[in-house]
N, CA, C and O of each residue as an XYZ file, in Angstrom:
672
protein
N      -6.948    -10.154     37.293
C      -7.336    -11.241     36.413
C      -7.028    -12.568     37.108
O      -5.924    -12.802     37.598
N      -8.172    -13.526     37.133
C      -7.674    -14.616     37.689
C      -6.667    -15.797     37.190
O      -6.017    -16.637     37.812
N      -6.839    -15.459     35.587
C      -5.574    -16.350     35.130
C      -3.772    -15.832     35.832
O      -2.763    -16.473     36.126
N      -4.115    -14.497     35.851
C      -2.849    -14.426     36.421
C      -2.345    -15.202     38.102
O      -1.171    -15.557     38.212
N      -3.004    -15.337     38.917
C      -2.976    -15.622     39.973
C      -1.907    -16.864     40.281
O      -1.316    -16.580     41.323
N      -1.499    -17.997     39.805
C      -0.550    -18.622     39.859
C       1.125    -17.840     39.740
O       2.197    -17.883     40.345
N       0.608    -17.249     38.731
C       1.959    -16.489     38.315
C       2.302    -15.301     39.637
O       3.444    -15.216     40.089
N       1.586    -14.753     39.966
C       1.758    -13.842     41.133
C       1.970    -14.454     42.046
O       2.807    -13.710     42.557
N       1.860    -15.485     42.895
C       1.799    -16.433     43.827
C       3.688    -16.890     43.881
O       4.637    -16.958     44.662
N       3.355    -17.081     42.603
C       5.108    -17.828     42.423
C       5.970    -16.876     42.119
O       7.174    -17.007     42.339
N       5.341    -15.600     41.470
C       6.633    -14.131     41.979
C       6.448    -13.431     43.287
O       7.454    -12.775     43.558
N       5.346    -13.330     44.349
C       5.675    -13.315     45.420
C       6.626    -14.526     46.221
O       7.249    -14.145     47.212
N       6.691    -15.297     46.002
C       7.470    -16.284     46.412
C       8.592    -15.731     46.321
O       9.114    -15.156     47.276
N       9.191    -15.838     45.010
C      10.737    -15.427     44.571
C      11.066    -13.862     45.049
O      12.156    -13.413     45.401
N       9.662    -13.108     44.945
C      10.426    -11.547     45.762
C      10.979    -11.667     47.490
O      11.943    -11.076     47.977
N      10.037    -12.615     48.183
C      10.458    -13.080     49.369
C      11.205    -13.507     49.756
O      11.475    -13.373     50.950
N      11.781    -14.102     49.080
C      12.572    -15.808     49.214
C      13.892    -15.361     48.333
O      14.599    -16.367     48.273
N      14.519    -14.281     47.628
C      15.441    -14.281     46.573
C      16.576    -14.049     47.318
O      17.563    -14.229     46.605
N      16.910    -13.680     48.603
C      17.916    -13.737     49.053
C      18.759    -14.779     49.415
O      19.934    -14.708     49.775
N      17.738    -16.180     49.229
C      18.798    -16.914     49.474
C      19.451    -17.648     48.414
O      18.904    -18.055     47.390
N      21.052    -17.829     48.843
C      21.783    -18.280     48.065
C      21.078    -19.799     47.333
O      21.573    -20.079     46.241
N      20.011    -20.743     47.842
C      20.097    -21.852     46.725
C      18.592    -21.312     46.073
O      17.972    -22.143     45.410
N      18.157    -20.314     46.201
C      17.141    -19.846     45.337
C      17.941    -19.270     44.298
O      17.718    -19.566     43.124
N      19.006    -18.341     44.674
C      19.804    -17.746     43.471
C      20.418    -18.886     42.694
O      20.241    -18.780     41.481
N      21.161    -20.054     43.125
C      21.697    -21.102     42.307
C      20.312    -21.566     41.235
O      20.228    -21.341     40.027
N      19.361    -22.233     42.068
C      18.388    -22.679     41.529
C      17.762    -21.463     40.210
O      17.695    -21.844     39.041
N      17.394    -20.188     40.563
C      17.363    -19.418     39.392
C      18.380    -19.448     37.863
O      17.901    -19.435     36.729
N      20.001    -19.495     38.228
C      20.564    -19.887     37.651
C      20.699    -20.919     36.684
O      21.237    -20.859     35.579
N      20.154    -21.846     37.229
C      20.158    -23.362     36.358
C      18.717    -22.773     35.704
O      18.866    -22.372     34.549
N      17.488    -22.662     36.185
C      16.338    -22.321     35.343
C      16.720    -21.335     34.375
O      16.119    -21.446     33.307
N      17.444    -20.522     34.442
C      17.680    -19.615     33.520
C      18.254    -20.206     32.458
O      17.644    -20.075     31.397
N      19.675    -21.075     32.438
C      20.346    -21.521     31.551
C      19.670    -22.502     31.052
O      20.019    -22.834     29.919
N      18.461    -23.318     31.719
C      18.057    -24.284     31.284
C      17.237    -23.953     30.024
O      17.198    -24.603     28.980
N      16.578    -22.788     30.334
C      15.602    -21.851     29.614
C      16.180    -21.313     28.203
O      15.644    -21.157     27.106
N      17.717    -21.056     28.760
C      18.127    -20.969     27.462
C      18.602    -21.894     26.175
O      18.767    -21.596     24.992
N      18.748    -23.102     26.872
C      19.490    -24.193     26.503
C      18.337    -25.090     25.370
O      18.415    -25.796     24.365
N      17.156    -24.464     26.392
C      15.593    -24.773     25.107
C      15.113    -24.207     24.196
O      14.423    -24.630     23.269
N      15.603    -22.850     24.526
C      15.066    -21.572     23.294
C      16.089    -21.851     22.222
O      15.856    -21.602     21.039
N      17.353    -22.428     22.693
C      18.147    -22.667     21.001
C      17.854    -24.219     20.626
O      18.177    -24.661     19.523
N      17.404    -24.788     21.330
C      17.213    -26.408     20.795
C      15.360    -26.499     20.129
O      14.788    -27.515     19.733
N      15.032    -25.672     20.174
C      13.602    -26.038     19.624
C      13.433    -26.186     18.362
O      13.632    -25.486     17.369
N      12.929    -27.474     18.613
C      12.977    -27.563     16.782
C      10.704    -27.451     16.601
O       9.902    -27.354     17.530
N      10.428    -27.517     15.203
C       8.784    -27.377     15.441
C       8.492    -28.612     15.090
O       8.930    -29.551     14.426
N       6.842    -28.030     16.328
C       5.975    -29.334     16.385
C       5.456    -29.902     15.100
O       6.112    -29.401     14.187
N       4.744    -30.561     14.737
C       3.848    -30.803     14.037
C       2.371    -30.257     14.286
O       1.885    -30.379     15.410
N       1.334    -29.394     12.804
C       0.794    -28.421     13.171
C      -0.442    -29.454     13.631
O      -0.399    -30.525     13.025
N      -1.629    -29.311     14.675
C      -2.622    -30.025     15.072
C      -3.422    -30.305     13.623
O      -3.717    -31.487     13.448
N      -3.764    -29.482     12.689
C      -4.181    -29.596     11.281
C      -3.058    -30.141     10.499
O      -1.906    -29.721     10.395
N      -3.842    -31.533      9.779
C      -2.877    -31.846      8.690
C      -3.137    -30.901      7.092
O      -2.688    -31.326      6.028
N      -3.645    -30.063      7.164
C      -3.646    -29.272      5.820
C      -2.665    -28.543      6.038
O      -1.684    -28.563      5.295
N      -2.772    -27.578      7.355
C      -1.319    -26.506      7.437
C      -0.125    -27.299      7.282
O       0.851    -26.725      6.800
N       0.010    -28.934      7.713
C       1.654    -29.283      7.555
C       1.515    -29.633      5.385
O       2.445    -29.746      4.586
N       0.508    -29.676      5.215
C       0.445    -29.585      3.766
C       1.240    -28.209      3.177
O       2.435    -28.175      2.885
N       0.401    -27.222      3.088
C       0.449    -26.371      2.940
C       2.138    -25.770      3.177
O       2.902    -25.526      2.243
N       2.452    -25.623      4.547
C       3.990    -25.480      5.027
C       4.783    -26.366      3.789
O       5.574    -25.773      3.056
N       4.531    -27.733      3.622
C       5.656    -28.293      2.624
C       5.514    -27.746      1.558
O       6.483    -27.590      0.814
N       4.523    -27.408      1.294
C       4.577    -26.623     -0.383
C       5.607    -25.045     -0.813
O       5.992    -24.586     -1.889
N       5.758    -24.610      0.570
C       6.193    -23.909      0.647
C       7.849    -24.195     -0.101
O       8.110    -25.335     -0.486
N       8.780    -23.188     -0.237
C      10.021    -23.560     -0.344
C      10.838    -23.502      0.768
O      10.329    -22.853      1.681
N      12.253    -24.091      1.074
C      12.742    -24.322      1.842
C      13.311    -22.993      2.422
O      14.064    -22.311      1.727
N      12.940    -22.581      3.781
C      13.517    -21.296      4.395
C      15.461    -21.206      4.105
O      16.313    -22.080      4.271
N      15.531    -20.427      3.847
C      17.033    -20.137      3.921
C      17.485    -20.383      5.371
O      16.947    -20.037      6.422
N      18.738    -21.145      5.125
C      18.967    -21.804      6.705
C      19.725    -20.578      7.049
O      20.595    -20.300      6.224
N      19.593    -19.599      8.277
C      20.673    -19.162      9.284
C      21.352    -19.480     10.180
O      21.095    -20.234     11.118
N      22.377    -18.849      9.912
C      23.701    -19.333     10.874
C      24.367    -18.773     11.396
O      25.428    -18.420     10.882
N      23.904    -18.345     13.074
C      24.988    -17.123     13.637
C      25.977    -17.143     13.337
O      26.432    -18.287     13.351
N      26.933    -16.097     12.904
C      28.034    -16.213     12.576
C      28.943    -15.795     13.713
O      30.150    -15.554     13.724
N      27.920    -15.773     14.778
C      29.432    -15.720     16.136
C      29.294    -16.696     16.718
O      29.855    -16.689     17.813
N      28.310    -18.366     16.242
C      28.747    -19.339     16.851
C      30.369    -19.501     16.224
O      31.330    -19.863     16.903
N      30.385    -19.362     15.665
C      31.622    -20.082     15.171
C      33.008    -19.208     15.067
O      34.063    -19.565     14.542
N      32.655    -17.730     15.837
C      33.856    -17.162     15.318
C      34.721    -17.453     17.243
O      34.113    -17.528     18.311
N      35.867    -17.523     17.064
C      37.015    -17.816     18.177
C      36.513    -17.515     19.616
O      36.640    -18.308     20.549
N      36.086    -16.617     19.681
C      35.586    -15.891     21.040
C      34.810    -16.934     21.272
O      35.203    -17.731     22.123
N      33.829    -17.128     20.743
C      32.648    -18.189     21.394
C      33.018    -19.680     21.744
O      32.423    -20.411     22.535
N      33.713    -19.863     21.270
C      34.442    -21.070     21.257
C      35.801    -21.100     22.793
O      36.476    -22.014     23.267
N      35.734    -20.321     22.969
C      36.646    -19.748     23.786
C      35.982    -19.664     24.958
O      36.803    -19.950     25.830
N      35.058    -19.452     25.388
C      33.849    -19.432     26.392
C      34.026    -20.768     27.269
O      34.571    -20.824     28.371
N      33.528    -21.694     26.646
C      33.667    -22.850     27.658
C      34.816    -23.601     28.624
O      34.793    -24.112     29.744
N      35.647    -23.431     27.780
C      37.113    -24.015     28.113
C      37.377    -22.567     29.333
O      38.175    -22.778     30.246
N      36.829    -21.474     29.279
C      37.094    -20.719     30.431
C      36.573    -21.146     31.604
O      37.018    -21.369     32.730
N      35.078    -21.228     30.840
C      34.290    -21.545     32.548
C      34.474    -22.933     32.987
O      34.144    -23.108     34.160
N      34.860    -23.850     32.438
C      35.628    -24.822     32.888
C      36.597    -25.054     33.685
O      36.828    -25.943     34.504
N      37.095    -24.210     33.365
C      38.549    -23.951     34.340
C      38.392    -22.563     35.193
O      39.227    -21.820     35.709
N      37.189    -22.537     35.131
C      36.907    -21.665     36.486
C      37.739    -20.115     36.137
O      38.186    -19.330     36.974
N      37.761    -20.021     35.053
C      38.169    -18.880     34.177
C      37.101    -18.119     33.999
O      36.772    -17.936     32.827
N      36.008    -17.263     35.432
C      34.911    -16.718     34.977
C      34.884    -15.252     34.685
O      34.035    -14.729     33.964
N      35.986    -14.533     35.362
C      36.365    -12.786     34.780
C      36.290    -13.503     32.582
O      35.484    -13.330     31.668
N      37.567    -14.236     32.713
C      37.697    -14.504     31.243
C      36.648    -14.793     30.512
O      36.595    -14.378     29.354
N      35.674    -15.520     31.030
C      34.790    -16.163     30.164
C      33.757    -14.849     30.246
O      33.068    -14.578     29.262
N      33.685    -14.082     31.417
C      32.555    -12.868     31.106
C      33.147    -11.380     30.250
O      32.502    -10.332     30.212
N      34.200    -11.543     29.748
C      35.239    -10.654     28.891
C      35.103    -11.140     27.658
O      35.038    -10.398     26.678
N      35.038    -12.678     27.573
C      34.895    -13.012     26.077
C      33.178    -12.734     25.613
O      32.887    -12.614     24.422
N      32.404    -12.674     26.415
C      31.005    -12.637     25.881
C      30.825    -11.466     25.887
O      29.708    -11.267     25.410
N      31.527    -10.110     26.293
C      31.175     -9.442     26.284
C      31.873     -8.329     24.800
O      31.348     -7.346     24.276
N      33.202     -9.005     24.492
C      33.487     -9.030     22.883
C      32.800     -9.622     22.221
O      32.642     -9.056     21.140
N      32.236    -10.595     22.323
C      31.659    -11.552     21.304
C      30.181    -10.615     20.922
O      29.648    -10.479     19.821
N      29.767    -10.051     22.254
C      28.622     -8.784     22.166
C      28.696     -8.113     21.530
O      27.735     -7.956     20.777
N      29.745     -7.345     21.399
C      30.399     -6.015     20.987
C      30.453     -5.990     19.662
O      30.025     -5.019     19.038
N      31.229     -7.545     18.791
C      31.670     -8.028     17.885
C      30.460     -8.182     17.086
O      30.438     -7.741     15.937
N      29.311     -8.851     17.669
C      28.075     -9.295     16.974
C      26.803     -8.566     17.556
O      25.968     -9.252     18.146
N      26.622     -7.236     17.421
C      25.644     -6.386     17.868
C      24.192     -7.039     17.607
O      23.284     -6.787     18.399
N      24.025     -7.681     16.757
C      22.779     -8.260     16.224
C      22.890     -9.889     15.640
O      22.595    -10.596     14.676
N      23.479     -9.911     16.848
C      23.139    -12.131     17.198
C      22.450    -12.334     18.529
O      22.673    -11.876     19.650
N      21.564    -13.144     18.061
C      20.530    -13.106     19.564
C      21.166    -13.897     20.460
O      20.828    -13.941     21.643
N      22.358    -14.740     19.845
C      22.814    -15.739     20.474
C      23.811    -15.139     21.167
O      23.662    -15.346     22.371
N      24.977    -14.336     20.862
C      25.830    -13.175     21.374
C      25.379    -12.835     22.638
O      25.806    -13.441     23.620
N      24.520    -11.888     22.742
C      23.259    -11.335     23.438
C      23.161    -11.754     24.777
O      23.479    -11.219     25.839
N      22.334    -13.497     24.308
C      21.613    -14.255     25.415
C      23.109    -14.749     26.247
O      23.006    -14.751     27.473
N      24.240    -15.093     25.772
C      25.029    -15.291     26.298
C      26.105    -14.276     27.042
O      26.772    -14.632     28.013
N      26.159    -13.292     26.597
C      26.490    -12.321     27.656
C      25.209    -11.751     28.974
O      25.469    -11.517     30.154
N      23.968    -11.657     28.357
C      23.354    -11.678     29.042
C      23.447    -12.208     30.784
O      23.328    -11.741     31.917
N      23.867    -14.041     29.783
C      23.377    -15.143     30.970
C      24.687    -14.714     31.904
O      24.723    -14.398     33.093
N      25.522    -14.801     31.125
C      27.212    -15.134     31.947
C      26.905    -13.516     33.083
O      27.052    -13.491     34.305
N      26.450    -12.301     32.165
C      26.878    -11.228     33.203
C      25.562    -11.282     34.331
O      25.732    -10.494     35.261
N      24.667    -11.840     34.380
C      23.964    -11.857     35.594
C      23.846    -13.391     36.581
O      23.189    -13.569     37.607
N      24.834    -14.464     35.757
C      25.517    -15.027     36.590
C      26.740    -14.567     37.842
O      26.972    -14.941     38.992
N      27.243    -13.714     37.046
C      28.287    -13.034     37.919
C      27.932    -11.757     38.517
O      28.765    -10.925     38.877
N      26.722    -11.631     38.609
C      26.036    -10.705     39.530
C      26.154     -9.419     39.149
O      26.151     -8.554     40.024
N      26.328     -8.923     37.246
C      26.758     -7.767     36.951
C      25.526     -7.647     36.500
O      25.410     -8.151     35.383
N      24.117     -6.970     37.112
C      22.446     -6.754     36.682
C      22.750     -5.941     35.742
O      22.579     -6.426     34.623
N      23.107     -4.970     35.763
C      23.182     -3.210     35.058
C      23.223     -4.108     33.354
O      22.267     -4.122     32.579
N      24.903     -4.951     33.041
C      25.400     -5.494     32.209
C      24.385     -6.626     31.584
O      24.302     -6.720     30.360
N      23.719     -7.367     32.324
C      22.705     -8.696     31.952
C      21.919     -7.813     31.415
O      21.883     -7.881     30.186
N      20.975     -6.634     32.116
C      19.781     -5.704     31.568
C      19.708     -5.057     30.214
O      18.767     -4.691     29.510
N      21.431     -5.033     30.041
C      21.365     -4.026     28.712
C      21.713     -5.411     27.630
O      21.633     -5.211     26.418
N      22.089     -6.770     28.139
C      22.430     -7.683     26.832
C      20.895     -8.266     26.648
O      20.471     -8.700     25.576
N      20.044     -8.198     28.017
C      18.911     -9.014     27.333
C      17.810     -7.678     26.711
O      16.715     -7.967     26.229
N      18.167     -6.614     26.785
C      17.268     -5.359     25.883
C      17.617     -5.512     24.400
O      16.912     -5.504     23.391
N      19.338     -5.698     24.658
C      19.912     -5.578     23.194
C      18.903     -7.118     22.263
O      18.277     -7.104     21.203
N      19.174     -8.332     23.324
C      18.177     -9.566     22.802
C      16.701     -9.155     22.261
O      16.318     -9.319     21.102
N      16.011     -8.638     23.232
C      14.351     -8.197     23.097
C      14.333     -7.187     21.573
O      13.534     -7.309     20.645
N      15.426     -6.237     21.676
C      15.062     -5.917     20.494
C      15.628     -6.801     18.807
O      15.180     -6.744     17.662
N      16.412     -7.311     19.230
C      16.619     -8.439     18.205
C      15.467     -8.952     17.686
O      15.065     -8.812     16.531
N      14.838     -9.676     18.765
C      13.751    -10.667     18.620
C      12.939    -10.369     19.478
O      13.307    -10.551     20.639
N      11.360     -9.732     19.213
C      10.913     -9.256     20.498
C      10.164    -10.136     20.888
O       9.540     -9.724     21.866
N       9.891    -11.189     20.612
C       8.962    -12.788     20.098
C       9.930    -13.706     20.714
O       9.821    -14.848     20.268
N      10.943    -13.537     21.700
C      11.619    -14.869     22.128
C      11.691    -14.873     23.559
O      12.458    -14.105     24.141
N      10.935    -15.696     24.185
C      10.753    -15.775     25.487
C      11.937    -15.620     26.210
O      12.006    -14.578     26.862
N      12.848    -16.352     26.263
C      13.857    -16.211     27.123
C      14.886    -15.117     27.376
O      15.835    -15.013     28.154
N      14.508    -14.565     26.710
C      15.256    -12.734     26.791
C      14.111    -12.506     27.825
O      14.592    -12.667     28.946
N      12.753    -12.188     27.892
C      12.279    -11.861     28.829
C      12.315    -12.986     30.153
O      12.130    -12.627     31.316
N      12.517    -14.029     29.851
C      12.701    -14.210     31.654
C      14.157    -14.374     31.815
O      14.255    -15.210     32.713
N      15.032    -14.124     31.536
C      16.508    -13.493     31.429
C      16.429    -12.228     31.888
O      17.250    -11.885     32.738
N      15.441    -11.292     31.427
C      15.244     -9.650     32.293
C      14.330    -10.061     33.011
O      14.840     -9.758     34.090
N      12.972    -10.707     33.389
C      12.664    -10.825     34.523
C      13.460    -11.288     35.891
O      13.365    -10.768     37.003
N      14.267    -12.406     35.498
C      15.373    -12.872     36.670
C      16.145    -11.834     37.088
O      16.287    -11.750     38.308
N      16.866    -10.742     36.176
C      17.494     -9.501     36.681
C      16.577     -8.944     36.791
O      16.361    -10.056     37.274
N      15.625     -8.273     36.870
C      15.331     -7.693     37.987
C      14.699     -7.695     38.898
O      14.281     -6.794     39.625
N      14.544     -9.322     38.898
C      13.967     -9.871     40.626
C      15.468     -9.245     41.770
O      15.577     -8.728     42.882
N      16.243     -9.622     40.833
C      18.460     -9.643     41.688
C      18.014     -8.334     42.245
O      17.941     -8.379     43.473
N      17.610     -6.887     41.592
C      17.640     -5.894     41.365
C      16.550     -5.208     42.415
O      16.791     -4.134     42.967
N      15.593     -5.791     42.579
C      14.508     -5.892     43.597
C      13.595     -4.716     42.758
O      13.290     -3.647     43.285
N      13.229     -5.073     41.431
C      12.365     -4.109     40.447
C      11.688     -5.357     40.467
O      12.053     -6.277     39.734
N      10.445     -5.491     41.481
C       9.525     -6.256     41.555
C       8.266     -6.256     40.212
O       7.783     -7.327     39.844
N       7.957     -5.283     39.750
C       7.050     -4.780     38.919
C       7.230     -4.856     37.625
O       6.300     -5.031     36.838
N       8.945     -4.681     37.148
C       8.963     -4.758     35.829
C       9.319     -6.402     35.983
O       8.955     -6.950     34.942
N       9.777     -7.163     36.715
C       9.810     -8.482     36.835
C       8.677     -9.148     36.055
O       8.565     -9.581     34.908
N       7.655     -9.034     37.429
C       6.423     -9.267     37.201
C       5.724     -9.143     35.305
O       5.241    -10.100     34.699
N       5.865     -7.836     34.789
C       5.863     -7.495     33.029
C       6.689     -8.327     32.185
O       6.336     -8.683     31.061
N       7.780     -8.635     32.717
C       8.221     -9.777     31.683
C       7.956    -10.918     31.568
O       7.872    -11.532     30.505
N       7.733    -11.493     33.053
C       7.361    -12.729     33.234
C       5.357    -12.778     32.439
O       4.951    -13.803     31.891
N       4.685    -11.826     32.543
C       3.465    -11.816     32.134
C       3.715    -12.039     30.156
O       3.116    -12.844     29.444
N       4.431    -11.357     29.867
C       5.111    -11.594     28.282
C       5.221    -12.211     28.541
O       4.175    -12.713     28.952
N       6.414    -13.057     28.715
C       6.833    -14.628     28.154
C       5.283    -15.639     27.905
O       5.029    -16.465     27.027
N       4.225    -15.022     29.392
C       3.034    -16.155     29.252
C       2.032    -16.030     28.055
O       1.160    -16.810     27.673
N       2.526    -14.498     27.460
C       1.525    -14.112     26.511
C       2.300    -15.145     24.879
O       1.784    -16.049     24.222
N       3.300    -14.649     24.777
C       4.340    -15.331     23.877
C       4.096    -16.836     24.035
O       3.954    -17.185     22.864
N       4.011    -17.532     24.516
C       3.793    -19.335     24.829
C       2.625    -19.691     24.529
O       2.283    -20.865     24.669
């Protein structure tokens, strides 16, 4: 398919090129950056002004609220990796996992931290545990596409990264 062709271009790149250390940094920051947008999105305004009609008529969604932002562990996270406390800080996300089996936010953050620290096996199974949370949220799939570029599973890479473009 020719729409795909950019996208293949720029994962042959990264299958070539992933050994080096400021491609891996640089993945890193795209990753977290990626994540740092999937929890800050707030919605657009719809191109039709009847649907933003319509939407207000609606009643107000019940607000959710992970309840492992706020429980100790998570909170506990930063002040680790701050102080360069990264065994600690990848121990607390991985209770905070354990603790909150079904928080996407739990999840994405053990996810991120364990394939920051180069544990693929550990990132693979927090961003599956994510996908099935929410199978509609991009950044779980390029969270498992990035592991398993690390992993050199060129192909299922390639499948997630093609999701995320279908999802957007």
């Amino acid at each position: 398919c020719s729409s795909d062709l950019p996208l293949r271009q720029a994962f042959n790149f990264f299958r070539w090129n992933w050994h080096s250390d400021a491609l891996q940094a640089g993945m890193n920051r795209v990753l977290g950056i990626c994540f740092l947008i999937a929890l800050t999105i707030s919605s657009a305004p719809a191109a039709d002004e009847s649907i933003d009609r319509l939407i207000k008529k609606l009643p107000p969604p019940t607000k959710f609220v992970d309840p492992a932002i706020s429980d100790p562990l998570a909170k506990q996270i930063q002040p680790a990796l701050k102080a360069h406390n990264y065994g600690v800080a990848l121990d607390l996300s991985r209770r905070l996992a354990k603790k909150y089996p079904k928080s996407l936010g739990s999840q994405m953050m053990h996810g991120f931290l364990a394939f920051s620290f180069r544990n693929s096996k550990e990132a693979v199974d927090a961003y599956k545990a994510a996908i099935s949370i929410r199978p509609d949220f991009p950044p779980a799939y390029i969270g498992m596409g990035v592991t398993n570029i690390a992993q050199n599973k060129f192909d299922s890479a390639l499948a997630n990264f093609q999701r995320v473009t279908k999802l957007l």
